[in-house]
C-alpha positions in Angstrom: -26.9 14.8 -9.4 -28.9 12.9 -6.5 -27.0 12.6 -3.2 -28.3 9.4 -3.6 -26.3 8.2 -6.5 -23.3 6.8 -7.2 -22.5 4.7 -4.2 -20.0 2.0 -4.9 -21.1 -0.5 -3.3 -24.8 -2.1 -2.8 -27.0 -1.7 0.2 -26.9 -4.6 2.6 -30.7 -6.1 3.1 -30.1 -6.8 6.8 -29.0 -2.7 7.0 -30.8 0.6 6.7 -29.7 3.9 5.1 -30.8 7.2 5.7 -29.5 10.3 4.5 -29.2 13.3 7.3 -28.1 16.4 7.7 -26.9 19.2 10.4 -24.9 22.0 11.1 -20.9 22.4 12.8 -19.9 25.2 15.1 -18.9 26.9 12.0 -22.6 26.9 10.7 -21.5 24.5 7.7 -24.2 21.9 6.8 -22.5 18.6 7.1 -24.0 16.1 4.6 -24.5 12.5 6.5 -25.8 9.1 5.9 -27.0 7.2 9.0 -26.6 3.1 9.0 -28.6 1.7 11.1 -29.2 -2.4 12.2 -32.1 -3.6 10.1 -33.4 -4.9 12.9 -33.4 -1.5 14.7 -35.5 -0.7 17.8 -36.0 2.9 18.0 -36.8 1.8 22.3 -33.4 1.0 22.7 -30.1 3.2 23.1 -27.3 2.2 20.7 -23.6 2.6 20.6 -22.8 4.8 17.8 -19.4 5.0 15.3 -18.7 7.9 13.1 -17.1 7.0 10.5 -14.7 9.3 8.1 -13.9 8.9 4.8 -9.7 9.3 3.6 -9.0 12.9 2.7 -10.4 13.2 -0.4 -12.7 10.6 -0.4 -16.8 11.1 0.4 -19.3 9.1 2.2 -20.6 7.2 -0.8 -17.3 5.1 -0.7 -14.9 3.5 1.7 -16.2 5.1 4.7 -20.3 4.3 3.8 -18.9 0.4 3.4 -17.0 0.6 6.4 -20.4 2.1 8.3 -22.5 -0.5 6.4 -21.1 -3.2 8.3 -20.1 -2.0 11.6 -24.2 -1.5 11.5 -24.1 -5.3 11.2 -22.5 -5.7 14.3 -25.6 -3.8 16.0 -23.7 -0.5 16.3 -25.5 3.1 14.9 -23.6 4.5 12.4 -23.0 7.5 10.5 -20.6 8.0 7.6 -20.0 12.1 6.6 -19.2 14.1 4.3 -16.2 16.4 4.8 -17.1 20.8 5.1 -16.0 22.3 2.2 -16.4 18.4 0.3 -18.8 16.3 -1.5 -22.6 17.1 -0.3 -21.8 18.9 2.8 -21.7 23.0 2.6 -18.8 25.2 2.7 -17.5 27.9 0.4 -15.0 27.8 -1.1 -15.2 24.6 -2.4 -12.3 21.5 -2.2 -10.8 23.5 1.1 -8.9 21.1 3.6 -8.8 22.5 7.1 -7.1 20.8 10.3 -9.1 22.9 12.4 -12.9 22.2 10.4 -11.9 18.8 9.7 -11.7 17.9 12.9 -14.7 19.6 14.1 -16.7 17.6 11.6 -16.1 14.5 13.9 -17.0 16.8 17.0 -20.3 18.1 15.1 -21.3 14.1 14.3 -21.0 13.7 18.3 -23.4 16.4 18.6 -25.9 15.0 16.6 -25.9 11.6 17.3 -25.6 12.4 21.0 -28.9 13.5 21.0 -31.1 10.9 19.0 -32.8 9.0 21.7 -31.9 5.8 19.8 -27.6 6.6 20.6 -26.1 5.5 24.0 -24.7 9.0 24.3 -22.0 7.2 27.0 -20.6 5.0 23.9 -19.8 6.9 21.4 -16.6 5.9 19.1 -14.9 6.7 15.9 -13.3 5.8 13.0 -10.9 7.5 10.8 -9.7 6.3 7.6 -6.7 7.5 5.8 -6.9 11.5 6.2 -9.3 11.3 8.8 -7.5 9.2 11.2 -5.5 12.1 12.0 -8.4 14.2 12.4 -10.3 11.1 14.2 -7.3 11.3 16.9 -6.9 15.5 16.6 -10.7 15.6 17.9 -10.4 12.8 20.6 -7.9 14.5 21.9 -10.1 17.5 23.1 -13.4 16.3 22.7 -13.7 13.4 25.6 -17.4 12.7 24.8 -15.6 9.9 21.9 -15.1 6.9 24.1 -12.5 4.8 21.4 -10.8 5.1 17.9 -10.0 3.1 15.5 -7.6 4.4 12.2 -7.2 2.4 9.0 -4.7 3.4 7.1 -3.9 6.3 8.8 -2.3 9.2 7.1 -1.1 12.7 9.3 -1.7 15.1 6.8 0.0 17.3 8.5 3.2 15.8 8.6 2.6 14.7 4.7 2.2 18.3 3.9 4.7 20.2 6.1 7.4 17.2 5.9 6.5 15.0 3.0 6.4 11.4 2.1 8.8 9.7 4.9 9.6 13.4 6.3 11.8 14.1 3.1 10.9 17.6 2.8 14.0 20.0 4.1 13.7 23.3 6.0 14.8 25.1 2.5 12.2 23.1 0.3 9.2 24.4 3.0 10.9 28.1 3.1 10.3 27.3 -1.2 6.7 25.7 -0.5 5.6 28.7 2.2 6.8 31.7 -0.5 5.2 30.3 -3.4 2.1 29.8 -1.2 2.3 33.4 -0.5 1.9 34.6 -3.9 -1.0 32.3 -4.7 -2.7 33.8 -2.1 -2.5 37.1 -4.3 -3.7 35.3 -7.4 -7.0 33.4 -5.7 -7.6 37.0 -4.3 -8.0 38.4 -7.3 -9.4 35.4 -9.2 -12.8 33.9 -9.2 -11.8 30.8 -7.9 -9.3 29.6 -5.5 -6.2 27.6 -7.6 -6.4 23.6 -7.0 -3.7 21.3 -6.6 -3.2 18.7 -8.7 -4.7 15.3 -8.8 -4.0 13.4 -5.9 -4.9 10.1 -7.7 -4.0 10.1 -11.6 -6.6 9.6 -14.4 -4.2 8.1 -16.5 -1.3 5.8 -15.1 1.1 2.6 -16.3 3.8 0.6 -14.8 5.7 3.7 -15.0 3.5 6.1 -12.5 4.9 6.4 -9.4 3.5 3.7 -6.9 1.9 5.4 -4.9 -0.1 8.1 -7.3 -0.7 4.6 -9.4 -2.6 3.0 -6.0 -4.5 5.6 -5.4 -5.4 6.3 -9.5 -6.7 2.6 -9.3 -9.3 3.3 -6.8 -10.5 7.1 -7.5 -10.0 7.4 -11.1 -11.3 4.0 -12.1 -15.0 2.1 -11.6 -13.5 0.7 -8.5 -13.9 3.7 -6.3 -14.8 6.6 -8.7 -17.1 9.3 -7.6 -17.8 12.6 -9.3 -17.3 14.2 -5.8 -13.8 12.8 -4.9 -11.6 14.6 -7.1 -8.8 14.4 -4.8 -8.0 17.8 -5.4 -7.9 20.8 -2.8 -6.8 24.3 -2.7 -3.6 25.1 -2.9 -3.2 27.3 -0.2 -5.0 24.9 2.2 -1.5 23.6 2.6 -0.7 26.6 4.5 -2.9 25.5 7.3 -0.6 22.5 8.0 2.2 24.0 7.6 1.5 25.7 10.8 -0.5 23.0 13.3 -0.3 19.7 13.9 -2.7 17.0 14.5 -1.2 14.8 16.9 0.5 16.7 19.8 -2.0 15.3 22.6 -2.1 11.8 21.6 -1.2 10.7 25.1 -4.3 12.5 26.8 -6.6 10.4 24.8 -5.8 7.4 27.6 -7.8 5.8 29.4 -9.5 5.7 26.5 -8.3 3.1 23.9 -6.8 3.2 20.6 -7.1 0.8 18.1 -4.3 1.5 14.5 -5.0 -0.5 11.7 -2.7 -0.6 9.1 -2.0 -3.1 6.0 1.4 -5.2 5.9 2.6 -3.4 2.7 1.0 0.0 3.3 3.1 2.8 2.4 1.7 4.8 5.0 2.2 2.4 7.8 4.8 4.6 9.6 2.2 7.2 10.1 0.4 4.3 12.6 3.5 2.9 14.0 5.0 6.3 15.3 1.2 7.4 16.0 1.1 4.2 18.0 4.6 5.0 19.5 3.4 8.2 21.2 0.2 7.1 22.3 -0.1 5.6 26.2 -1.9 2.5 27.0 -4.5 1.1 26.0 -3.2 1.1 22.5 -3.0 -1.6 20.0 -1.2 -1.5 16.0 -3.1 -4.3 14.5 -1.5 -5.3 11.2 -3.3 -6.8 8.2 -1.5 -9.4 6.0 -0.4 -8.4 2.9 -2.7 -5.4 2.8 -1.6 -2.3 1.1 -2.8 1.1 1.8 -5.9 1.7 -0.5 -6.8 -2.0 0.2 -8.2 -1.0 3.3 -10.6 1.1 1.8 -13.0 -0.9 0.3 -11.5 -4.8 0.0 -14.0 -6.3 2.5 -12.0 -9.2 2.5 -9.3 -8.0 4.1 -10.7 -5.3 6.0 -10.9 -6.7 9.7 -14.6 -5.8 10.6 -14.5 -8.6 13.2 -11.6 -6.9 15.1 -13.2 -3.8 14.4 -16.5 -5.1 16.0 -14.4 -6.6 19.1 -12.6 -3.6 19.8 -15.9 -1.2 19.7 -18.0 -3.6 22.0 -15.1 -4.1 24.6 -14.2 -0.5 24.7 -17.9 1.0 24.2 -19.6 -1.3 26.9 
């Protein structure tokens, strides 16, 4: 298949796409697609936005519409494909790392800090779902990104090593941890690493649990499907987050501002309201009526670009 296929959702005329590509600290080849105004200058120095998709999700989706029309607003910007994920290099395949993931964001900084077209002074990101944690994770150390934004915003962290509204007690990780153990023996000896099941479902009713049912609406239907977001990764990635977190610095980010999106009806919006919580001035938790969680991946009728576009001009000026 063409890394040009598949996109769900049409090309803007007053846009241009380009697909790119370049290497992280850890030598992976990060597959990228770079938005740019269609009225683009190549004399002039932009602001830039990286843009990265929810975990699970690849840059032919949510995060290529959300880059699509922050590039209407007259920013650069680049939508990615996860290491280890969709186009991008990495072996094994379908691995989630805290540590690569968040270098991803870092790597996107390095390249488009030095296209002579990017403002290398007003650099931002954006981090959807999975990736707002990492979005924040790499702001927090990296101090070339001048703002975030999250929609949506998931800790995968805290969803793996404390589960859906922290529900997961000390003896159920003790559990989690030994059983992870032995499947480290088994993807030794196998050919491939074990996957975890489907995050979204590819079959679902009124009697799937909510939350698998949202996300099985968007992944595993013509909505948002794409042969590359199976929403499955190794098992033993899990033992990653079980041991570091994402969010620990979240107050070093200031001056810098931070900008949490989150839908009314989200069932992730406690991940944005105790991110928001910890973080220092300037900070902002901007609420979208009667959004859910997935809605803010691709429903451009609720997603707020305009606030989007306000809080990326004040902030990268």
């Amino acid at each position: 298949m063409s890394p040009t296929d598949n996109y769900i959702f049409d090309l803007d005329t007053d846009v241009t796409r380009t697909p790119v590509s370049y290497k992280n600290r850890f030598g992976i080849t990060i597959a990228a697609d770079l938005y740019r105004p269609g009225d683009f200058n190549a004399s002039r120095r932009y602001p830039a936005l990286i843009v990265g998709a929810p975990h699970s999700a690849v840059k032919e989706q949510g995060s290529g519409i959300y880059a699509q029309n922050m590039a209407k607003g007259d920013f650069v910007a680049l939508a990615f494909d996860p290491s280890f994920n969709g186009y991008s290099g990495g072996e094994p395949r379908h691995i989630t790392s805290p540590e690569v993931f968040t270098e991803d964001f870092s790597a996107a900084v390095d390249y488009l800090g030095t296209r002579d077209f990017v403002d290398r002074a007003r650099i931002g990101v954006i981090g959807m779902c999975g990736s707002g944690g990492f979005a924040i994770s790499a702001a927090q150390v990296d101090r070339r990104i001048k703002a975030v934004a999250t929609t949506s915003m998931y800790d995968i962290a805290r969803a793996y090593s404390k589960g859906h509204l922290d529900s997961i007690t000390e003896e159920d990780r003790i559990r989690i941890l030994d059983e992870l153990a032995e499947q480290r023996y088994a993807d030794f000896e196998a050919e491939h690493a074990a996957l975890a099941p489907r995050g979204a479902p590819i079959g679902f009713d009124e009697n799937t649990d909510p939350v698998g049912r949202e996300f099985g609406e968007f992944y595993s239907t013509p909505r948002g499907y794409h042969p590359n977001a199976i929403t499955q990764f190794t098992l033993t990635s899990t033992m990653a987050y079980m041991n570091f977190s994402l969010l620990d610095h979240i107050a070093s980010i200031s001056p810098r501002a931070l900008l949490f999106v989150v839908g009314e009806h989200a069932h992730s919006r406690y991940y944005s309201e105790d991110a928001c919580e910890l973080a220092v001035e300037p900070k902002e938790l901007y609420v979208v009526p009667g959004a859910g969680h997935v809605d803010l991946y691709d429903r451009t009728d609720l997603i707020p670009f305009d606030k989007l576009e306000e809080f990326f001009t004040k902030n990268l000026a």
